[in-house]
ZANU-773195 format. One line per field, with one value per residue: residue number from 1; residue in three letters; x, y, z of N, C-alpha, C in turn. Coordinates in pm, 1 decimal. Example, Ala and Ser with C-alpha at 12.3 -4.5 7.8 and 13.67 -1.06 7.14 Angstrom:
nr: (1; 2) .
rest: (ALA; SER) .
n_x: (1319.0; 1285.0) .
n_y: (-569.0; -225.0) .
n_z: (780.0; 708.0) .
ca_x: (1230.0; 1367.0) .
ca_y: (-450.0; -106.0) .
ca_z: (780.0; 714.0) .
c_x: (1320.0; 1290.0) .
c_y: (-330.0; 3.0) .
c_z: (780.0; 787.0) .
// end
This chain:
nr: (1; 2; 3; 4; 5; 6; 7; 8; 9; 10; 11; 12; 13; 14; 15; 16; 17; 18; 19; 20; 21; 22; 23; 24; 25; 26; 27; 28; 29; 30; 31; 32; 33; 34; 35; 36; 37; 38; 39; 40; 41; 42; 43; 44; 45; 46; 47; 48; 49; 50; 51; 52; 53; 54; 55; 56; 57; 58; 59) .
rest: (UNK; UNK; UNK; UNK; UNK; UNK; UNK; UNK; UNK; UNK; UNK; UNK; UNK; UNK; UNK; UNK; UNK; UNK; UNK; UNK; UNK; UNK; UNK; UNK; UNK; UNK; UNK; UNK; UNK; UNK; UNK; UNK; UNK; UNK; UNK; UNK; UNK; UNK; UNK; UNK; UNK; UNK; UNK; UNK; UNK; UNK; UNK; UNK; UNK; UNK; UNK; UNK; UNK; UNK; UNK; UNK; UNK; UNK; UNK) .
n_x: (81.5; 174.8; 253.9; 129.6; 260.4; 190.7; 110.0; -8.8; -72.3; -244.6; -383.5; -632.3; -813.7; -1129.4; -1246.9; -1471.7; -1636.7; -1615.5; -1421.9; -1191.4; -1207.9; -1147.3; -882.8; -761.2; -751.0; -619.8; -363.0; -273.3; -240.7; -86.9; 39.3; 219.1; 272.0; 340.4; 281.8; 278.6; 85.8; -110.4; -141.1; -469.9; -802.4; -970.1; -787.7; -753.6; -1005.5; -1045.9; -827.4; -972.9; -1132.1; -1033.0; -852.6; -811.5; -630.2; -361.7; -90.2; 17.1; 227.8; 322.0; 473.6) .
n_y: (-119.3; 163.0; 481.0; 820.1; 1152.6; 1429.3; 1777.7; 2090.1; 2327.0; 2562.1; 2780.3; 2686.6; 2843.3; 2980.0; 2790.0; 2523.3; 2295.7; 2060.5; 2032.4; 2143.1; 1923.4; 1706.1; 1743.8; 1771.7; 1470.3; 1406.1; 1489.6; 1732.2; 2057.6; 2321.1; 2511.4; 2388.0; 2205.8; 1891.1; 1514.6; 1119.2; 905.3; 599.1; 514.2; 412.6; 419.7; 550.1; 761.5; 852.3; 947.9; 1158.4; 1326.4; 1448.7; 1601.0; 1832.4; 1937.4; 2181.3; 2242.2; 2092.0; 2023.3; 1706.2; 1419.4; 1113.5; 862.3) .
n_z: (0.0; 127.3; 214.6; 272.2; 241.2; 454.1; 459.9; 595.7; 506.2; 451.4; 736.1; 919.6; 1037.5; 979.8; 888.4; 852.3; 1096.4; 1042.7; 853.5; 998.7; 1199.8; 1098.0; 968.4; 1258.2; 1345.9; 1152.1; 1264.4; 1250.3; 1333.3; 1349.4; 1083.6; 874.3; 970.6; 948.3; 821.3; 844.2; 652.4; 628.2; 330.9; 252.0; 200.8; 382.2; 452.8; 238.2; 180.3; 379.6; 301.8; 96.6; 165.4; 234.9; 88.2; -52.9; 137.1; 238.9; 116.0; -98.8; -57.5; -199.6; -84.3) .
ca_x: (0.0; 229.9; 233.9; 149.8; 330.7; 10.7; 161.3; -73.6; -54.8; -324.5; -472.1; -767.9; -923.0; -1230.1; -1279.0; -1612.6; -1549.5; -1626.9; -1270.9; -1098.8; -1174.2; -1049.7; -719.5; -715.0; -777.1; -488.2; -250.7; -262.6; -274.1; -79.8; 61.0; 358.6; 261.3; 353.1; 200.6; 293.0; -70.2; -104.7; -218.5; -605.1; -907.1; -1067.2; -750.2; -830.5; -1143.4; -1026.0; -739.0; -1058.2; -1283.7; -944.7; -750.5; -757.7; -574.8; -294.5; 5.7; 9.9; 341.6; 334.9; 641.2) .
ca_y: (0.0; 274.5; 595.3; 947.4; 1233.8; 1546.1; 1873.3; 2128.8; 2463.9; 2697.2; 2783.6; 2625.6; 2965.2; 3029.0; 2655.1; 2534.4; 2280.9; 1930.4; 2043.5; 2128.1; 1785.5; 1620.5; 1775.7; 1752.4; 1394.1; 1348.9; 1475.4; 1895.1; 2147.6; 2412.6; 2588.0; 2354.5; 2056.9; 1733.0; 1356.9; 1054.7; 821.6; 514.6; 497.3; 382.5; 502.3; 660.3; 849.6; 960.8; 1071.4; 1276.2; 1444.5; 1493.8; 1687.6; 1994.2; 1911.1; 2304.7; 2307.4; 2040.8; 1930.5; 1575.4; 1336.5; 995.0; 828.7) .
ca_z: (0.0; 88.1; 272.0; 225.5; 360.6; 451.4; 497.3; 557.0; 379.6; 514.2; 812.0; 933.8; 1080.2; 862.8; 813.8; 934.9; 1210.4; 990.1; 817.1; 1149.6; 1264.6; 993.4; 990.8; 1383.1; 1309.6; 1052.4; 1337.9; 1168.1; 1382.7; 1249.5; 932.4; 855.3; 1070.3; 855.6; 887.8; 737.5; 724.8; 545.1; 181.4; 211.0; 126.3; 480.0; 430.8; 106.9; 194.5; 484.5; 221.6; 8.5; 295.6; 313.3; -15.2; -56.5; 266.3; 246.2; 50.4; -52.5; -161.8; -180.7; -23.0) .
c_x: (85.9; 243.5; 215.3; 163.3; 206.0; 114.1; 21.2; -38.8; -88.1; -364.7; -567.9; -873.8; -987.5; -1297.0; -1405.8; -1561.0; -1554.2; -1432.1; -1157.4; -1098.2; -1131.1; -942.7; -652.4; -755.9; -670.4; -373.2; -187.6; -289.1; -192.1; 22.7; 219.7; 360.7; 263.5; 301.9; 243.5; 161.5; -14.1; -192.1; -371.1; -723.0; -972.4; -919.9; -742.8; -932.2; -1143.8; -935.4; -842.2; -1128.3; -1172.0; -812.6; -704.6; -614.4; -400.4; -203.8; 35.9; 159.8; 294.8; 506.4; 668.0) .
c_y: (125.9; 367.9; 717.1; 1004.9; 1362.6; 1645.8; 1994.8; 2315.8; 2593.4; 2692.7; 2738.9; 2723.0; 2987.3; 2902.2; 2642.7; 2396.0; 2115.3; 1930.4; 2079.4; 1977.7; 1689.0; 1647.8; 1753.9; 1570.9; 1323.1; 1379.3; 1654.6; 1959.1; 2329.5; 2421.6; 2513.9; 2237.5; 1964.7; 1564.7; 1305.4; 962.0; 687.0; 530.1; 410.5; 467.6; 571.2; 774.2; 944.0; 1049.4; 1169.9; 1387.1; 1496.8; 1614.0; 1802.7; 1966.4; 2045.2; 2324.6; 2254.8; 2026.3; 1822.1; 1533.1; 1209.1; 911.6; 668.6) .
c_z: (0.0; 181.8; 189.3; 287.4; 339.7; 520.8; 490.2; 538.5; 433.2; 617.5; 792.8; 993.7; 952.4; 841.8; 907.6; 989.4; 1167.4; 966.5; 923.3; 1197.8; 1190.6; 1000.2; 1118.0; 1401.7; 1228.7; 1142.6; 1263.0; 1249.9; 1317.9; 1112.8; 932.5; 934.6; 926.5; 924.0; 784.4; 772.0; 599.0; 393.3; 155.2; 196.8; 269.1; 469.1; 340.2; 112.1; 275.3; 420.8; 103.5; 67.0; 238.9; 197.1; -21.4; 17.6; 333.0; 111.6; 65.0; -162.5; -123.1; -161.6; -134.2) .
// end
């Protein structure tokens, strides 16, 4: 499967609070916080909810 590394980009002020808990959820709190998660699909869907909001690599 894999990993992916989640960097996130923007602030989460402004975000409405579904997309805060997703990111506080992936291990994001602020502007430059990095995560490595595993490569499946509830993680997909959680880099789907705040894609705006993150930078994604695949390792």
């Amino acid at each position: 499967m894999g990993e992916i590394k989640i960097k996130l980009a923007k602030s989460l002020i402004g975000g409405n609070t579904n997309q805060i808990a997703v990111a506080h959820s992936l291990g994001l709190k602020k502007i430059g916080d990095e995560t490595t998660q595993p490569n499946n699909l509830q993680t997909k869907g959680k880099i789907n909810k705040i894609t705006h909001l993150v930078n994604v690599e695949k390792n």
